[in-house]
N, C-alpha and C positions, 0 to 999 in steps of 0.2 A: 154449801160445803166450801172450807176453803182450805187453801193448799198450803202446806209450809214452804218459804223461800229463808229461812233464816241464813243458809249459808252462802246467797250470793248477793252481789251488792252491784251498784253501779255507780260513774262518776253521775249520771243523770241521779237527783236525787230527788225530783219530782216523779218521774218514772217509777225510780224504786219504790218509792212509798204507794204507788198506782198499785204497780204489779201485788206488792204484799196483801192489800185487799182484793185482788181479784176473786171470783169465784169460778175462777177457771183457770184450768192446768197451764202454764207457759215453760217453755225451756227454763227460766228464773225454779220455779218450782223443783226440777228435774235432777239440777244438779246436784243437788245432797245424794240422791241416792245415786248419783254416779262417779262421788270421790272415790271409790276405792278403782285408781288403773291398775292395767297389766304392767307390770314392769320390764316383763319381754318385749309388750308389745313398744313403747315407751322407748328402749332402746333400739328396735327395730329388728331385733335380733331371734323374731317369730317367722318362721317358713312352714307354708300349708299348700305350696305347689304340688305334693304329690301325693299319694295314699300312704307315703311311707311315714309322713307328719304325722300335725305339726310336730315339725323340730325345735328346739328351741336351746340357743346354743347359751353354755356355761363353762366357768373355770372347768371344773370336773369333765364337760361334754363339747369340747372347744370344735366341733363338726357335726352335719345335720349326718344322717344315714348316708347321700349319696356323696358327701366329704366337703362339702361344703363350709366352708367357714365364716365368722359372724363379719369379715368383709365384704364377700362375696353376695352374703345374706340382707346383710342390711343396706348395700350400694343397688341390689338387685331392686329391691325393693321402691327405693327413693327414686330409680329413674323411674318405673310402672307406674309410682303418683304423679312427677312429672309428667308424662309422656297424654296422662291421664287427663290431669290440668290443662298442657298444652294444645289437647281435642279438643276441648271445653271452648276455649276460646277459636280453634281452626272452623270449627262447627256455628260460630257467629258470625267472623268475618265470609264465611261460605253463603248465609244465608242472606249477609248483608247485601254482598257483592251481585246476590243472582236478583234482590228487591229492586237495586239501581238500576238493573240489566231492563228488567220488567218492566221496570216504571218507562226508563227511558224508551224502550219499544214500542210501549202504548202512548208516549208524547205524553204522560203526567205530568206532575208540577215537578220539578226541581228548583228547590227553595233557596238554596247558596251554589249560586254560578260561581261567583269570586272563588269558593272552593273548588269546584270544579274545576275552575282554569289551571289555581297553586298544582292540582296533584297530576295534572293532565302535564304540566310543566316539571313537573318533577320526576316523573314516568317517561314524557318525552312520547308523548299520547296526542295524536293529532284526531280530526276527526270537521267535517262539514258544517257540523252544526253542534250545539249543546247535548242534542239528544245521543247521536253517533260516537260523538267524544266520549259522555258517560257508557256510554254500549261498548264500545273499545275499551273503558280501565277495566269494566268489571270481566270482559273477555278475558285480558292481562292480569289478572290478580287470579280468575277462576284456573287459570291453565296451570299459573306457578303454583298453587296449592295442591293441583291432580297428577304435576309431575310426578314419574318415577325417581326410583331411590337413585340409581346412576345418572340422574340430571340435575344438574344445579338449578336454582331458582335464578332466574332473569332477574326481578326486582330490588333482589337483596341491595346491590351495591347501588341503585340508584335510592334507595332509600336511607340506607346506612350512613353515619358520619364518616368521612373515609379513613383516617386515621384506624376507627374502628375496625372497620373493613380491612384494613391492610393487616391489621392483628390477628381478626378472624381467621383469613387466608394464612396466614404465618400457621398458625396453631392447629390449619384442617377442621375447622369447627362449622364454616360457611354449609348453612342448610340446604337439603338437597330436597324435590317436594314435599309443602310439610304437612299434607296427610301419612305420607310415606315414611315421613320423622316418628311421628306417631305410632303406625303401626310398625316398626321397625324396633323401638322403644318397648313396644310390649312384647315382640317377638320374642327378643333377645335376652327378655327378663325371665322367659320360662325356664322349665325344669331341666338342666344336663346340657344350657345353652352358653350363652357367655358369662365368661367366670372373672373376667377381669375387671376387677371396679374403677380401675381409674380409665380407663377408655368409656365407662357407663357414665362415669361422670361427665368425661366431657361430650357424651351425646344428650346431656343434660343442660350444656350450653348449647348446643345445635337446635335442642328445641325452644331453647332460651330465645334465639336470636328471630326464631318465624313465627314463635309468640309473640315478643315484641314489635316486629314489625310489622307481621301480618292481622294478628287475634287482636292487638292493641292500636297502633300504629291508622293500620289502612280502615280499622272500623270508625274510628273516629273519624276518619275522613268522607269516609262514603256515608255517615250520618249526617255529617257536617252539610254533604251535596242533597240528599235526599229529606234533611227537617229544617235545614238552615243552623246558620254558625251560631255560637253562643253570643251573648252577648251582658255585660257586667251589669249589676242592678242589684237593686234589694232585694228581699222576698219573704216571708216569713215560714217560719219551718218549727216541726213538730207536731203535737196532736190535734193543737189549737189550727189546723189547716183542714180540720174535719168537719165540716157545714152542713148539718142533717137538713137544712130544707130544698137537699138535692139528693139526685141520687148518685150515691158516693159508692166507686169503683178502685180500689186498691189493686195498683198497679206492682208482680212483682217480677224479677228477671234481670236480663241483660237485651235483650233484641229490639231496642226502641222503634225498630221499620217494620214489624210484624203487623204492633198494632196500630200506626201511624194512620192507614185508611180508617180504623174504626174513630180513631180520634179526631180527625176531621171529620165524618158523618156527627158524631156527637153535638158537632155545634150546629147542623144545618134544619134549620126554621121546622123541618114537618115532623125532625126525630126531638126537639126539644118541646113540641107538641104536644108529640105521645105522654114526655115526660110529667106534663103540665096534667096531662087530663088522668093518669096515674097520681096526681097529687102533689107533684114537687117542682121545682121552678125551672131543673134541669140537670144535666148531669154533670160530675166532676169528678178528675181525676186524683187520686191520691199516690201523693208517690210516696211508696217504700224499696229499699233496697239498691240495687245499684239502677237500674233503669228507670226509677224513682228521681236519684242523682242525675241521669242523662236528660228527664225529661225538664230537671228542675234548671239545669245547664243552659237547655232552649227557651224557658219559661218564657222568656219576652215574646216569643210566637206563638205563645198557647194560653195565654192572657185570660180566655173565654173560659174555658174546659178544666187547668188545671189548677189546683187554689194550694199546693205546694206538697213539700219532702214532709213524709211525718218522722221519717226515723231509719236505722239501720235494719240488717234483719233479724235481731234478736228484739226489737219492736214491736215486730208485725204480727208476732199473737197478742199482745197489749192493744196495738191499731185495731183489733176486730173485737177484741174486748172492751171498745167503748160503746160498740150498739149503732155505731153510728156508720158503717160501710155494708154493704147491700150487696158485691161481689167484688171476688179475687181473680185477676185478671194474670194470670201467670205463661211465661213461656221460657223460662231458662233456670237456671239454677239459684241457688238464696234463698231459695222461698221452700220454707221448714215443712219438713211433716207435720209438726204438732200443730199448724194454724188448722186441720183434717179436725179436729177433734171440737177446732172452736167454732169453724165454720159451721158444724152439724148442730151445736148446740146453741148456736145465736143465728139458725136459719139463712146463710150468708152461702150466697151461689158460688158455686167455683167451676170456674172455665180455665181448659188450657188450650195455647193456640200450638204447643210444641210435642208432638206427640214423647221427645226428648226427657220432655219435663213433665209429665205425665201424673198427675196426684193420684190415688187411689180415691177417692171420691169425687173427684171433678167429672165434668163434662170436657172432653175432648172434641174442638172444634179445629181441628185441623185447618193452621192458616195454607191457603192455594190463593196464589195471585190472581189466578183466572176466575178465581171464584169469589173473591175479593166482596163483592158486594153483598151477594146471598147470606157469606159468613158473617158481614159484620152486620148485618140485619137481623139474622137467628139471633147472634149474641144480644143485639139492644133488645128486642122480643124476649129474650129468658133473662135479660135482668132487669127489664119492668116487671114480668112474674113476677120475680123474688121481692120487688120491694113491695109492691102491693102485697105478700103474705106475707110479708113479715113486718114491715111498718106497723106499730101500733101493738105488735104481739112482744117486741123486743124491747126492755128498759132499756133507757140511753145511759149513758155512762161515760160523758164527757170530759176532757179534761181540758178545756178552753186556756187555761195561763200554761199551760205547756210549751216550750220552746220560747221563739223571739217571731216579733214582725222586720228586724233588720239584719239578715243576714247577707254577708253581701255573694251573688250567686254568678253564675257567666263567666269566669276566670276560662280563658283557656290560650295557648300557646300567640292565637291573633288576638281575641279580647286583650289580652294583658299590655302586646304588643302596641297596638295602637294606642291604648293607655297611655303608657310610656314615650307617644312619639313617632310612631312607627320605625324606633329604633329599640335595639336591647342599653344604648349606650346611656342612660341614667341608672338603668341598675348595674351596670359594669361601675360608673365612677362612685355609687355607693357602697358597691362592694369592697373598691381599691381603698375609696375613703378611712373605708373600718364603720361606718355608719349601718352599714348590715355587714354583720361579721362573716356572714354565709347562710347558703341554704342548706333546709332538710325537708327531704319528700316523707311527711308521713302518710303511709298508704297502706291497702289491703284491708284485712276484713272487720269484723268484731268479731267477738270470743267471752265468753266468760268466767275463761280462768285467768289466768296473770293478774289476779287482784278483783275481778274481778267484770262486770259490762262495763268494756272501755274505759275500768280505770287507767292502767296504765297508758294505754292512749293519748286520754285527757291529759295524765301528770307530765309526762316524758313532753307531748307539746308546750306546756306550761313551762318547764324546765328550757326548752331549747328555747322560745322566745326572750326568755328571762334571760338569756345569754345572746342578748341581741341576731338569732339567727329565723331568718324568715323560715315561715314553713311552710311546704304546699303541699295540700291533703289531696288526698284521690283514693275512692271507695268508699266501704262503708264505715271504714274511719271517719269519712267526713260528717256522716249522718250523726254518729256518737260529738264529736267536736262543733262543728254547728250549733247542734242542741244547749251543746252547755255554755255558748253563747261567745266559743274562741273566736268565730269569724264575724261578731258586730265591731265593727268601726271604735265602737266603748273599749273594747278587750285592749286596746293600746296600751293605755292602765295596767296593764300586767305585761308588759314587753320590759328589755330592759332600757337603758335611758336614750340607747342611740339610735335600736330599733322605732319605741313608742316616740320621738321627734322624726323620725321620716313617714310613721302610718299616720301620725298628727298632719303634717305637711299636706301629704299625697289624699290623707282622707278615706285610709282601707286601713281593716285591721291586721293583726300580725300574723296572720294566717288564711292564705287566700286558697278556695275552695275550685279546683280544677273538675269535683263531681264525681262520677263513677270510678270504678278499679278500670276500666279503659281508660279512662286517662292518666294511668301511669304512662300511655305511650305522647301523652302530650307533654307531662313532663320532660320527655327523653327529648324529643324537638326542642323542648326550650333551652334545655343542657346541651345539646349538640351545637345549637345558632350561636348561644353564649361563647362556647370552646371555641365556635370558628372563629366569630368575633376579633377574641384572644391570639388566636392563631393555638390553641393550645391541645391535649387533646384531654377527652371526657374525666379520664383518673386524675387528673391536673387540679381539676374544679376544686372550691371551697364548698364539696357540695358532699353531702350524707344521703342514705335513705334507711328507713326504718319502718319495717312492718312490726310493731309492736305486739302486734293480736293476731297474726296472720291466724287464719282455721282451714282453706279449704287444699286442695290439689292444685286448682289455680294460682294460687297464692303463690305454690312454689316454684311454677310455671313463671311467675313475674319474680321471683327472687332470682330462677337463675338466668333472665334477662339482666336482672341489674349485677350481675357479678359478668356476664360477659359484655356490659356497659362497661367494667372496671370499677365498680363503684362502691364502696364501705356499705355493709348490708347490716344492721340490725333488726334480730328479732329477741321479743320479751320468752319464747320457748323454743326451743332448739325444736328442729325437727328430727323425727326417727331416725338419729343415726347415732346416737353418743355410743352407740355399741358399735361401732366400729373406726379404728384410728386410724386407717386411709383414710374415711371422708372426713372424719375430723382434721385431721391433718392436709390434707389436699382442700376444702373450703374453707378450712378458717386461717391459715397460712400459704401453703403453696399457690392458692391463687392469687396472690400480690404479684407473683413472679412470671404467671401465665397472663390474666388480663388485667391486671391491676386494683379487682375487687377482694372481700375478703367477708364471710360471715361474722358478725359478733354478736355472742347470747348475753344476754342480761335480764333481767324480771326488776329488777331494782329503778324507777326511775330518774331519782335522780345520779345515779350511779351510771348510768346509761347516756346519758346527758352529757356528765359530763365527760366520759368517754368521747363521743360523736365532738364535742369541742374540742376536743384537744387532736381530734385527726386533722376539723376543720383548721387549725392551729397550724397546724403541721404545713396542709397545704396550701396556706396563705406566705408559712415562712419559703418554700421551695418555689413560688411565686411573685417573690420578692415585695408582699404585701405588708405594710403595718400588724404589727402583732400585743403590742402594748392595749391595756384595759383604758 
C-alpha cells in the first residue's frame, strides 16, 4: 500500500523522494489530511478550562461566559505552554544533576574534569576531590530547582551575564525555584485565577530565564562532566550512518546520561559477543533527534558504538522505514507517536527508559542508577531478540548516498574557543572588520509547515550566509541543515564573498553545528563572553536569532529565554496569540523597552532575511562598526 504525501515537501530532496515511496504511513503522509486548522485555535482565542466552554471568543462574542476576554484568554494560554515547555526542560537538567550526583558517589568515570573545574569555578563550588566537587554542584543546582516560590534561586546571578542580571532585577523577573515557576505558571493559568496578561507575560520571562540557564545552560554542563566535552571534527550524517551488519539501535530524546551506562556496556568484549553469535559484528548507535545531536556532539568519545546523526525528528519514521534499525531507544520528548505504527510493522523493539516518555507500545525499562546494570543487560537481551526475529523477515530499504561523510560536528562554546585561540578576539576583529557582518543563531525544532520539512530553515540559512552572517544552528534545525549539506566546509560556495574568504581561510563552513536545542544555552555563553569582551551588553551584539520551524512548548520556552536575553527573535509562524493585541503588542514592540528583545513573524525567507540584516545593520551602526557592502 502506499500513502499519498503530495502536499508536503522538504528542502531534503533525497528524503523527500524516500518518503513518497514509502509503504508506510509517516507524518510526511499525514499532513494533507490535516490542512484544514481551527482558526480559534490558531489565534489562541479557544478556552476549555471549564464545563461552561469551550468559549471561543468573536467580534459579536468579544468574552467567554465567565467574562473573560480574548487577552486574558489567549495570554492565559501561551504562559501554560510556556510553563509547560519550561518543565520539559526543568525535568532534564533534574535528572541530569541527580546522574552526576550518582555517579560521583559511586566514584564512576567522570569523562571532562576540565569541565568540572570551569562550573565548580563558576558556582564557586569547592570540594576534596573531583568526586565531592561534582557531589556539591549537583547538591547546588538540585536545591535551587526544589526551592519554594518565596526564595530566590542562589545560582541565577552567578550564572547570568551581569548586565543581564542587573535588567532582570530592575524588571522583578529574576526566577524564584524553577520547579515552583512551573507550577505556579499553571496555577495561575486556571479558571477565575489571574486575569492580567501582561504580569503572565512577564512570568513567561521568569521561566524564560531557569530554562535557560538551568534546562539549557547547567545540562550542558553536567553532560559535558559526566560524557566529556565536544570536540570539532567530521562526521558523516543521514541515512547513509545506518550499517545493517550491526545491530542498529535508534537513539531518540534529550537525556544523553540515562543511556550513557548502556553505551559503554555496548562496547565491552562479552556484550559484542552476544552480538556476534546473534549474527552481526556488533552494536551501533544511531542518532535521531535531539540526543542524536548531543551524542553526535561527543562523537569523538564514541568512535566504537556510534556511526552517526541520521536526521531530525520528522526522519525517524523514514530512519525505521529502511529495514535497517532493530530498536528504538527513547527517553524524552521528539520521538513521534506515528514511529508506534512503524515499529509494529517492520518488527522493531521499542524501549523506554523514562516512564515521562512512555510509548504506547514500548517496553518500559525504567532507568534506576542502582539498578543500572540489571537494566542495561535486560535491554541488550531484548534487542538481540528482536534482531534475531526480525533479521532476515524484514526487506532492507536503504538509502546509502543519503546525507554527507563531512559534516563538520563538535562546535561548542570551548570547542570553538580554542579554535580560535583560546580567545574570542579573532572573531571580534572579524566581526569589527565587516568580514562577518554578524551572527544568527538558527535554532529550535522542524515542522512541516512554513513551506514545508525544513524548507524554510534551509532557505532563511541560505539567505543569511549570503549576506555574509555566520550562523550557528542548535537542534533539530541542525539535523534538517547538516543533511542538506550547509555545514560541509564545500557550502562556503554559497556564503557571500566575505564570509566564504574567512570559512576558506579558517577551513569550516558557513554554518557551525553547536548540536542539540540544549545548546541554545551554549550559544548564550558565547554571546555573553563576546559582550563582556566588548564591555557591551547582550542587545548590543550584531547578533539575531531565529526559530524559523519552531513546533513544540519547548520551543517557546527557549524563545522567551532569548527575548529576556534581549535579543531579536524570529519565527517563520507566530505562535497562538494574534488573537490578542497586548501580547501582540507587549512581544513584538514593548519589549524593546523592557529587555531589549522583540518577536518578528515572517514565513517568507528571503524577506526574513533580509529583515534580520538590516537590525544586524543597525546594531553594527550604534557600535560604531563599518556598515558599507
Amino acid at each position: 500500500m502506499k500513502f499519498s504525501c503530495s502536499s508536503c515537501t522538504s528542502a531534503d530532496k533525497k528524503m523527500e523522494c524516500f518518503v513518497a515511496d514509502l509503504s508506510v504511513e509517516t507524518s510526511f503522509h499525514r499532513v494533507e489530511s490535516q490542512e484544514v486548522k481551527c482558526g480559534f485555535g490558531a489565534q489562541g482565542v479557544c478556552c476549555r478550562l471549564c464545563s461552561n466552554g469551550p468559549c471561543r471568543i468573536t467580534p459579536n462574542s468579544p468574552r467567554g461566559i465567565c467574562g473573560a476576554n480574548s487577552d486574558q484568554i489567549v495570554v492565559r494560554n501561551f504562559l501554560r505552554a510556556v510553563a509547560a515547555g519550561s518543565g520539559c526542560y526543568i525535568h532534564v537538567v533534574e535528572n541530569t544533576a541527580r546522574n552526576l550526583k550518582n555517579t560521583a558517589q559511586a566514584k564512576g568515570q567522570l569523562k571532562g574534569l576540565a569541565a568540572l573545574e570551569r562550573l565548580a569555578n563558576i558556582l564557586g563550588i569547592g570540594g576534596d576531590d573531583a568526586y565531592q566537587k561534582a557531589i556539591n554542584i549537583a547538591d547546588a543546582i538540585l536545591a535551587d530547582l526544589y526551592k519554594p516560590a518565596f526564595e530566590p534561586m542562589e545560582l541565577v546571578e552567578k550564572l547570568a551575564y551581569a548586565p543581564r542580571y542587573k535588567r532582570w532585577e530592575e524588571l522583578g523577573i529574576l526566577p524564584h525555584g524553577a520547579k515552583s515557576e512551573v507550577f505556579n505558571g499553571v496555577v495561575k493559568t486556571s479558571t477565575n485565577l489571574n486575569s492580567d496578561p501582561v504580569e503572565m507575560l512577564l512570568h513567561c520571562l521568569r521561566l524564560g530565564i531557569s530554562t535557560g540557564l538551568y534546562g539549557l545552560q547547567l545540562t550542558n554542563f553536567l553532560n559535558d562532566i559526566l560524557l566529556g566535552e565536544p570536540e570539532i571534527r567530521m562526521a558523516p550524517v543521514g541515512l547513509r550512518v545506518i550499517n545493517p551488519d550491526y545491530i542498529n539501535i535508534m537513539i531518540t530524546g534529550h537525556q544523553h546520561s540515562i543511556f550513557a551506562h548502556l553505551q559503554d556496556m555496548l562496547t565491552q568484549p562479552d556484550v559484542v559477543e552476544k552480538a556476534k553469535a546473534a549474527g552481526a559484528k556488533g552494536f551501533k548507535l544511531v542518532g535521531c533527534t535531539c540526543v542524536g545531536q548531543d551524542l553526535q556532539l561527543r562523537g569523538a568519545h564514541y568512535t566504537e558504538v556510534f556511526d552517526g546523526h541520521a536526521g531530525n525528528n520528522y526522519i525517524s519514521e523514514a530512519v525505521l522505514a529502511t529495514g535497517g534499525i532493530d530498536a528504538v531507544l527513547s527517553e524524552f520528548n521528539c520521538t513521534l507517536p506515528g514511529i508506534e505504527t512503524v515499529c509494529d510493522q517492520l518488527q522493531i523493539k521499542q524501549i523506554c527508559l523514562d516512564s515521562i516518555a512512555k510509548k504506547a507500545n514500548a517496553q518500559l525499562m525504567q532507568f534506576d542508577f542502582a539498578q543500572r546494570d540489571k537494566i542495561s543487560n535486560d535491554i541488550i537481551d531484548a534487542i538481540i531478540d528482536a534482531y534475531k526475529t526480525r533479521r532476515g523477515n524484514i526487506k532492507m530499504n536503504l538509502l546509502p548516498d543519503h546525507g554527507n561523510d563531512q559534516t563538520l560536528t563538535g562546535v561548542s562554546e570551548t570547542s570553538l574557543k580554542s579554535f580560535l585561540g583560546d580567545t574570542w578576539q579573532p572573531l571580534i576583529e572579524l566581526i569589527a572588520a565587516g568580514q562577518i557582518k554578524g551572527l544568527a543563531g538558527v535554532v529550535g525544532c522542524s515542522n512541516l509547515t512554513a513551506g514545508g520539512h525544513d524548507v524554510l530553515t534551509v532557505e532563511l540559512t541560505k539567505e543569511l550566509i549570503a549576506k555574509d552572517i555566520l550562523v550557528l544552528s542548535a537542534g533539530c534545525s541542525s539535523g534538517g541543515i547538516e543533511n542538506c549539506g550547509l555545514m560541509m566546509p564545500e557550502a562556503a560556495e554559497l556564503a557571500g564573498p566575505k564570509l566564504k574568504a574567512v570559512c576558506k581561510q579558517l577551513g569550516i563552513p558557513p554554518v557551525l553545528n553547536f548540536g542539540p536545542c540544549l545548546a541554545i544555552g551554549r550559544l548564550e555563553i558565547v554571546a555573553a563572553e563576546v559582550a563582556e569582551a566588548l564591555g557591551v551588553d547582550i542587545p548590543q551584539l550584531p547578533l539575531v536569532v531565529s526559530a524559523p520551524q519552531w513546533l513544540e512548548e519547548q520551543a517557546l520556552a527557549d524563545g522567551a529565554f532569548a527575548l529576556a536575553l534581549g535579543l531579536p527573535l524570529h519565527l517563520g509562524l507566530p505562535p497562538f496569540i494574534t488573537g490578542s493585541n497586548v501580547a501582540v503588542q507587549v512581544l513584538c514592540e514593548d519589549m524593546k523597552s523592557l529587555t531589549g528583545g522583540q518577536v518578528l513573524i515572517n514565513a517568507d525567507a528571503a524577506e526574513s532575511a533580509k529583515m534580520l540584516d538590516e537590525i544586524i545593520i543597525q546594531k553594527r551602526k550604534a557600535l560604531n562598526l563599518p556598515t558599507e557592502a
